[in-house]
C-alpha positions as CSV (number, residue, x, y, z in Angstrom):
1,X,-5.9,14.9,12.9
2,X,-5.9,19.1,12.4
3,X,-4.3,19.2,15.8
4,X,-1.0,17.3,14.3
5,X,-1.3,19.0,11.0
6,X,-0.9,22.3,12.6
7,X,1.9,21.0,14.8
8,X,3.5,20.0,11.7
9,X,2.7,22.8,9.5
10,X,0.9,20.9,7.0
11,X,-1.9,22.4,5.5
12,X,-5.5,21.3,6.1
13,X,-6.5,20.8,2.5
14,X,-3.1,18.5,2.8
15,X,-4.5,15.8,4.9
16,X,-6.3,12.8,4.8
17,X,-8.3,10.3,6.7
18,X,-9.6,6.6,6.0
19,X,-12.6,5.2,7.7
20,X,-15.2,2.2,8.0
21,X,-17.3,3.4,10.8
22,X,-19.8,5.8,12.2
23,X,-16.7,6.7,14.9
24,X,-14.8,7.9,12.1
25,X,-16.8,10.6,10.5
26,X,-15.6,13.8,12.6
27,X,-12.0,12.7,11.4
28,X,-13.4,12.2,7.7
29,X,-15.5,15.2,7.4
30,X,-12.1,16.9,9.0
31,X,-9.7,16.0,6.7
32,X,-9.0,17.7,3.2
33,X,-9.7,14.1,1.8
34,X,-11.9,11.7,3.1
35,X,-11.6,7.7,1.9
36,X,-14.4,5.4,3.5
37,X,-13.5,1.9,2.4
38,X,-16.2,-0.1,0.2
39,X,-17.5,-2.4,3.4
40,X,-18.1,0.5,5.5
41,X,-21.3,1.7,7.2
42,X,-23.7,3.1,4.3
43,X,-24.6,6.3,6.1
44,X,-20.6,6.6,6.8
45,X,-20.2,6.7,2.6
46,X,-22.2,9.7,2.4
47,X,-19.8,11.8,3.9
48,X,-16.7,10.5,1.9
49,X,-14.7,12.3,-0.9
50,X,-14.0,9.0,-2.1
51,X,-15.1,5.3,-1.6
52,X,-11.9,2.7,-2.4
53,X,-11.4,-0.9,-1.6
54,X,-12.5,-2.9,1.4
55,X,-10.3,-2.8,4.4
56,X,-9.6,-6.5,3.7
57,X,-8.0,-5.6,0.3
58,X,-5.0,-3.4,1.5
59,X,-6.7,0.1,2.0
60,X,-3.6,1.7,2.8
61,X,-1.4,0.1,0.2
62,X,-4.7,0.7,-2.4
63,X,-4.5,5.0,-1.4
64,X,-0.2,4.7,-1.5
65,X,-0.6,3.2,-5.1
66,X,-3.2,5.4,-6.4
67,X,-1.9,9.1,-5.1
68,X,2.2,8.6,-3.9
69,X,3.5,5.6,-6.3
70,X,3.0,7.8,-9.6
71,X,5.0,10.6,-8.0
């Protein structure tokens, strides 16, 4: 994820990650903002800047309405 960002020039603080698992928690902890959906691991929630819908509820189209749509 930082790798790309830096190849883009996008700031660190500027990125974000979405996650459900333990495998995700380098790449959640990483980014500037962190979603864990709501039927992720528990120990996984801990580390997240914010906890949103279950992945079977449109994660993507949940963070795109909440933080882009408005803009």
């Amino acid at each position: 994820l930082l790798a790309l960002a830096d190849k883009l020039g996008i700031a660190h603080e500027q990125t974000a990650a979405v996650g459900d698992s333990d495998n995700d928690r380098s790449m959640i902890l990483a980014a500037g903002r962190g979603f864990v959906v709501s039927n992720a691991n528990e120990s996984l929630k801990a580390d997240a800047d914010e906890i949103i819908c279950s992945n079977d509820e449109h994660a993507m189209a949940w963070i795109y309405n909440q933080y882009f749509e408005k803009n």
